[in-house]
C-alpha positions as CSV (number, residue, x, y, z in Angstrom):
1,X,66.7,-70.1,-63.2
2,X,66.4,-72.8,-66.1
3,X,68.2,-75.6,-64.0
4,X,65.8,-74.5,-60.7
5,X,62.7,-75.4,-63.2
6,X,64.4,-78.0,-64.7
7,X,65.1,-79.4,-61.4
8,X,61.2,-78.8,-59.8
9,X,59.7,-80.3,-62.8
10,X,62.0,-83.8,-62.5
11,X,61.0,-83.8,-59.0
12,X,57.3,-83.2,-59.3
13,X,57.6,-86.6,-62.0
14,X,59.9,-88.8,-59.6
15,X,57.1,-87.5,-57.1
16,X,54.6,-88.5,-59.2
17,X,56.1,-92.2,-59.4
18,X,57.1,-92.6,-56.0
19,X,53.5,-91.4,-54.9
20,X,52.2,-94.5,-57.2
21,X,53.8,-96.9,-55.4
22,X,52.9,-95.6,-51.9
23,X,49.2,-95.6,-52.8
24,X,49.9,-99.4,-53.5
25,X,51.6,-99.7,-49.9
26,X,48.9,-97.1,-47.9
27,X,46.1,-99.4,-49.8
28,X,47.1,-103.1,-48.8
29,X,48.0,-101.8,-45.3
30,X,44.6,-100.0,-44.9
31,X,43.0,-103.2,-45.9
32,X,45.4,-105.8,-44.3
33,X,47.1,-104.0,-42.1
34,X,50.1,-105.9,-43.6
35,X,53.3,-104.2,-45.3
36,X,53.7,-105.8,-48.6
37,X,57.8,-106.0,-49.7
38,X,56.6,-108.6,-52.6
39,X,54.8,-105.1,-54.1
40,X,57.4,-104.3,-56.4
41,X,58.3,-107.3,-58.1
42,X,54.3,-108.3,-58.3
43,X,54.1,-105.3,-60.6
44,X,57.5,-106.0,-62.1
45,X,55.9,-109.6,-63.3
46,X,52.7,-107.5,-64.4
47,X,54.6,-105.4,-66.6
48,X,56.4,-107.7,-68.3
49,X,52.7,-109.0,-68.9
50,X,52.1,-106.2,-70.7
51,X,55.3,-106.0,-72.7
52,X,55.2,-109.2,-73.5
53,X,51.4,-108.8,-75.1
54,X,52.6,-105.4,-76.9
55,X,55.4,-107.5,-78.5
56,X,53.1,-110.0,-79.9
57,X,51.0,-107.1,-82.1
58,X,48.7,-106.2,-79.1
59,X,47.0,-102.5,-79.2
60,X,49.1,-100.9,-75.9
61,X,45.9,-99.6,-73.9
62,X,44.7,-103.3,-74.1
63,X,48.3,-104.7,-72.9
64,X,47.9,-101.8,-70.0
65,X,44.5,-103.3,-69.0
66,X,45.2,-106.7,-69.6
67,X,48.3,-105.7,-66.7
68,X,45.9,-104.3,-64.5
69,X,43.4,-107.0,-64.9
70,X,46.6,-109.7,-64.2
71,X,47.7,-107.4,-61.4
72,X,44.1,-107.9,-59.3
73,X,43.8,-111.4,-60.3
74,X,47.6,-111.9,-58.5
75,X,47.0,-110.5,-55.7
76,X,43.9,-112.5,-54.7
77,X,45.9,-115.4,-55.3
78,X,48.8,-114.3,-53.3
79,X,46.5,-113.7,-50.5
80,X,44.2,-116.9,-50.8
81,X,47.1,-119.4,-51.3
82,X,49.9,-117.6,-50.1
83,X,49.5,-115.3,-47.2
84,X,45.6,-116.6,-45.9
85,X,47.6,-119.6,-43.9
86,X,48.9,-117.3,-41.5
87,X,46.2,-114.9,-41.5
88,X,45.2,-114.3,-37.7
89,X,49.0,-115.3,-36.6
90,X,51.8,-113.1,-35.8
91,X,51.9,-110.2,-37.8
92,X,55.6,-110.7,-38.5
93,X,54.5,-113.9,-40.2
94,X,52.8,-112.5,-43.6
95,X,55.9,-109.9,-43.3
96,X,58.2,-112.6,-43.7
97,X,56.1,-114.4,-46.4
98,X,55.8,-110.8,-48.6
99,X,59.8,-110.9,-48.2
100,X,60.3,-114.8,-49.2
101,X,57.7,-113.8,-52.3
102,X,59.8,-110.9,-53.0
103,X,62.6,-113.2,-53.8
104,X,61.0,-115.9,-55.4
105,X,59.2,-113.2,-57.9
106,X,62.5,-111.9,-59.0
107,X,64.0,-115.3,-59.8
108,X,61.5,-116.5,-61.4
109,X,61.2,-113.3,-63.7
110,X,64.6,-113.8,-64.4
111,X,64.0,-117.2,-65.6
112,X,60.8,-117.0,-67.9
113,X,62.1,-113.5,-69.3
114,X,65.4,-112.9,-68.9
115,X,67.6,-110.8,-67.1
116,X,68.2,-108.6,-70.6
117,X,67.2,-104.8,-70.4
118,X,64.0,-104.3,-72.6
119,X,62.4,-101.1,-73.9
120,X,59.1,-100.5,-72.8
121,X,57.0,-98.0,-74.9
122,X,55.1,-95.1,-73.4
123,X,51.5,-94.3,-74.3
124,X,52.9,-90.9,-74.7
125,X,55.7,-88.5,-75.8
126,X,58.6,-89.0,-74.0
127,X,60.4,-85.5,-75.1
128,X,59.8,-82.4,-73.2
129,X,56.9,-79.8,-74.2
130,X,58.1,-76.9,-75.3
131,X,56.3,-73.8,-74.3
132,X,57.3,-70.4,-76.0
133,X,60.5,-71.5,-77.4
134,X,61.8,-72.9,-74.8
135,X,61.5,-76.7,-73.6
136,X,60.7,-78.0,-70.2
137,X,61.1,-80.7,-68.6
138,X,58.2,-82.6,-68.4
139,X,57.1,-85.1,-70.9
140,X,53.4,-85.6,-72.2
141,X,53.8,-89.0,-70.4
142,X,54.5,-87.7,-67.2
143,X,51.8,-85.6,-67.2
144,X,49.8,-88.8,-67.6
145,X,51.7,-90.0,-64.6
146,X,50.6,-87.2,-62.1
147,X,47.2,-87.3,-63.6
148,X,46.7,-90.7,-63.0
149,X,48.1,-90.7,-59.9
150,X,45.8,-87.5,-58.2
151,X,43.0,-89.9,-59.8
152,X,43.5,-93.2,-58.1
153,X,44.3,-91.3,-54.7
154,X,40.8,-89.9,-55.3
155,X,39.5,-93.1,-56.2
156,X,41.1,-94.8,-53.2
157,X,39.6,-91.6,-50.8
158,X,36.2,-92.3,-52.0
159,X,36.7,-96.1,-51.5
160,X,37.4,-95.7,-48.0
161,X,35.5,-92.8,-47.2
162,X,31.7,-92.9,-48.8
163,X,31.5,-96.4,-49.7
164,X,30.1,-99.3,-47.5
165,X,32.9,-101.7,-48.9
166,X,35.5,-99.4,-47.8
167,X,34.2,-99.4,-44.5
168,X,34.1,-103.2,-44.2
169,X,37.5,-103.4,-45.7
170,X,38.8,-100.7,-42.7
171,X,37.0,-102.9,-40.3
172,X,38.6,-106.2,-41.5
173,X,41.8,-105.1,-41.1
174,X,41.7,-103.2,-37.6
175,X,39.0,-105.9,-36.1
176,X,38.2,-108.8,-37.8
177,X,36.2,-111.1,-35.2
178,X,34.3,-108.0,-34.8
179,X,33.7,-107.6,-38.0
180,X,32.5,-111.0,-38.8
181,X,30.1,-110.7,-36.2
182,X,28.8,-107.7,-37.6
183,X,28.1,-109.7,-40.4
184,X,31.0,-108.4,-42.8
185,X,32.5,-111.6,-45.3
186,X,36.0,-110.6,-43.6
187,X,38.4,-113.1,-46.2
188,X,36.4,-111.8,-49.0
189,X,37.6,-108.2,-47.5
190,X,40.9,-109.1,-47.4
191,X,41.3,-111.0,-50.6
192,X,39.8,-107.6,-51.9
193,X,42.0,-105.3,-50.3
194,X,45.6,-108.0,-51.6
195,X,43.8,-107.9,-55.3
196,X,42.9,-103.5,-55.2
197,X,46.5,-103.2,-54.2
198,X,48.1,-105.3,-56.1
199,X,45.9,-103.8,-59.1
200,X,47.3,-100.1,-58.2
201,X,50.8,-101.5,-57.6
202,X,50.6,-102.9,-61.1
203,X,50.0,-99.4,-62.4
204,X,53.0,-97.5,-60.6
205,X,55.1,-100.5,-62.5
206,X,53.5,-99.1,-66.1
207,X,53.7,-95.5,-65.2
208,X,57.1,-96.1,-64.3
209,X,58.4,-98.2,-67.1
210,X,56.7,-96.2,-69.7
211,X,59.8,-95.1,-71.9
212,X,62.5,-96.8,-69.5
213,X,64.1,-99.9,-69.6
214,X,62.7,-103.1,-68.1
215,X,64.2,-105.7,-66.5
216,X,63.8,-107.8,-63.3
217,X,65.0,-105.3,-60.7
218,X,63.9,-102.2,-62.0
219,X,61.5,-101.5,-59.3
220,X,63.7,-102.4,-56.6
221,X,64.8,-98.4,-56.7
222,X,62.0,-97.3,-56.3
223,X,60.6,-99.7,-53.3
224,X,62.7,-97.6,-51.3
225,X,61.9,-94.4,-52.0
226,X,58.0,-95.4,-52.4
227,X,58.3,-96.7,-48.9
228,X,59.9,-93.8,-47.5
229,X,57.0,-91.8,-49.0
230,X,54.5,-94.2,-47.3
231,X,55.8,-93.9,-44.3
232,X,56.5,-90.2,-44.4
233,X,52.6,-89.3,-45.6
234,X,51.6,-91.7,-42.9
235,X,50.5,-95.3,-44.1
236,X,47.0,-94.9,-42.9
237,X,46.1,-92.0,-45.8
238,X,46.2,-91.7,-49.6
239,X,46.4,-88.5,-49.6
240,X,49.8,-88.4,-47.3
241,X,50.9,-91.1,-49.8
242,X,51.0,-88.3,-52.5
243,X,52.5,-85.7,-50.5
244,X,55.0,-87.8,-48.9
245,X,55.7,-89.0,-52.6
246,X,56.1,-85.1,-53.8
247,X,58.3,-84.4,-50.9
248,X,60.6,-87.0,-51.5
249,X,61.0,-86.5,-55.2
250,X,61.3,-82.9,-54.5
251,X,63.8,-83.1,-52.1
252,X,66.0,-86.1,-53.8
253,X,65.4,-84.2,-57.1
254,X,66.9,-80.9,-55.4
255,X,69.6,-82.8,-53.5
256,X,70.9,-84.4,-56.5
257,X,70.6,-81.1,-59.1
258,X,72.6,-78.6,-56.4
259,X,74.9,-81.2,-53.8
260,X,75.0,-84.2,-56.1
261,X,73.4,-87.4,-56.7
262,X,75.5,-89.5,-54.4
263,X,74.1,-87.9,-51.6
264,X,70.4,-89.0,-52.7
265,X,69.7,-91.7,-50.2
266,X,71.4,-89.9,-47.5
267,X,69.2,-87.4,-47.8
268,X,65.9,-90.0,-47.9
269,X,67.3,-91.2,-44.6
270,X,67.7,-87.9,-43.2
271,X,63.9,-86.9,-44.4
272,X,62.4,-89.8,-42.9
273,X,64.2,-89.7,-39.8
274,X,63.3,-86.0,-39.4
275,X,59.5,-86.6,-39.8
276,X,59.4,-89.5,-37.5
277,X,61.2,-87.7,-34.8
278,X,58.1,-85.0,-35.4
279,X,55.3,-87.4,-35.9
280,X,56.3,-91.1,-35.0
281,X,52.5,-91.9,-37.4
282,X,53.5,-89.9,-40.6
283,X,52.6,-86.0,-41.7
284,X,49.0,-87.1,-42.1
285,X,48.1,-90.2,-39.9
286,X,45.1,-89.9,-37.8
287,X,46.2,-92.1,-34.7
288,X,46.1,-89.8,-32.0
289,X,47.5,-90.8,-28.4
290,X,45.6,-91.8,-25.7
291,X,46.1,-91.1,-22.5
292,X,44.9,-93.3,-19.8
């Protein structure tokens, strides 16, 4: 009974993380329409902000903002100087770009920081609670992880849903000569939508470095998994981003507690596969078919 809990409390945190980084992916694609690969390593980069300003003496709540602030400010200027040239091209284009950036973003961590691991401190305990005696596992910090994550997809559903810029960011993405006549500033949109992503992207990389070791690739693990949830939850809805994020770090976290943990991404592929064969849109997309 105490590994089952053991293992369910593991997977509600992984879920918790992966769900983090899907809201990033489900947010850019909502206002783009554009899946971001250069996700991860932007955050990686933001972190390492953040370290890098804790290092120096810096209070660690002001390093976390000063990575959140850095993670908005990047993304508008990936999307203005970056990706805006082939805004209005082939889709495959700004696909290919995210990728090159993905790259490039590595390497050039790995040259102005270093390839070494690094701790990175949490805001939190990192040792389980212990409740009657007995310990659990789940740390005070990752119950600031799921909190934090239920309260950006919140923020993210009332963005989109009862606000007026939400709507103009929705109708940049699906139309946007439409939308300009309508009279919406469609670049400022989409500059908006590459900087609100990039912003949540940058706090999946804190949540998940808080008490782990940094270096340039430690997000890559999780870009697939995150994606997977994305895609699973539907990449149209923050809410599926969370639930496709609990799912897979249930399952995973199951998988790798009772058959072991080489069969992990085996068992991603098989999840995904599964739910695609259901529903091609994800558990909780709203595209319905039309028939002519």
């Amino acid at each position: 009974m105490q590994q089952f809990v053991t293992t369910i409390l593991n997977g509600i945190t992984m879920g918790a993380v992966y769900s983090a980084f899907a809201l990033a992916l489900v947010l850019i694609w909502r206002s783009t329409r554009i899946v971001n690969f250069a996700q991860a390593p932007m955050a990686m980069v933001t972190t390492y902000v953040a370290m890098n300003l804790i290092e120096r003496g810096m209070n660690y709540w002001i390093a976390f903002i000063a990575a959140l602030v850095a993670g908005f400010l990047l993304g508008a200027f990936v999307e203005r100087v970056i990706v805006r040239p082939v805004e209005g091209k082939s889709d495959i284009n700004a696909v290919i770009l995210t990728l090159g950036l993905f790259i490039v973003l590595h390497s050039a961590a790995a040259l102005i920081f270093g390839s070494d691991y690094k701790s990175f401190p949490a805001a939190f305990g990192v040792r389980g609670i212990t409740v009657g005696g007995t310990s659990l596992a789940i740390t005070p910090f990752g119950i600031f992880t799921i909190l934090a994550v239920f309260a950006v997809m919140l923020l993210l559903l009332v963005l989109f849903q009862k606000t007026d810029i939400g709507l103009q960011m929705r109708a940049s993405a699906f139309n946007p000569e439409v939308a300009r006549l309508l009279g919406v500033r469609v670049s400022t949109m989409l500059t908006l939508g590459w900087a609100l992503a990039a912003l949540v992207g940058s706090l999946s990389g804190l949540l998940i470095a808080g008490g782990n070791l940094v270096h340039p690739g430690y997000m890559d693990s999780v870009v697939v998994f995150g994606f997977v949830a994305a895609v699973i939850g539907g990449l149209d809805s923050p809410f599926g981003a969370v639930a496709g994020g609990m799912i897979i770090g249930l399952s995973l976290s199951l998988v790798s507690g009772y058959l072991g943990s080489g069969l992990v991404s085996f068992a991603a592929l098989v999840i995904l596969v599964l739910v695609l064969l259901v529903r091609p849109g994800g558990l909780f997309s709203h595209t319905s078919e039309r028939k002519v």
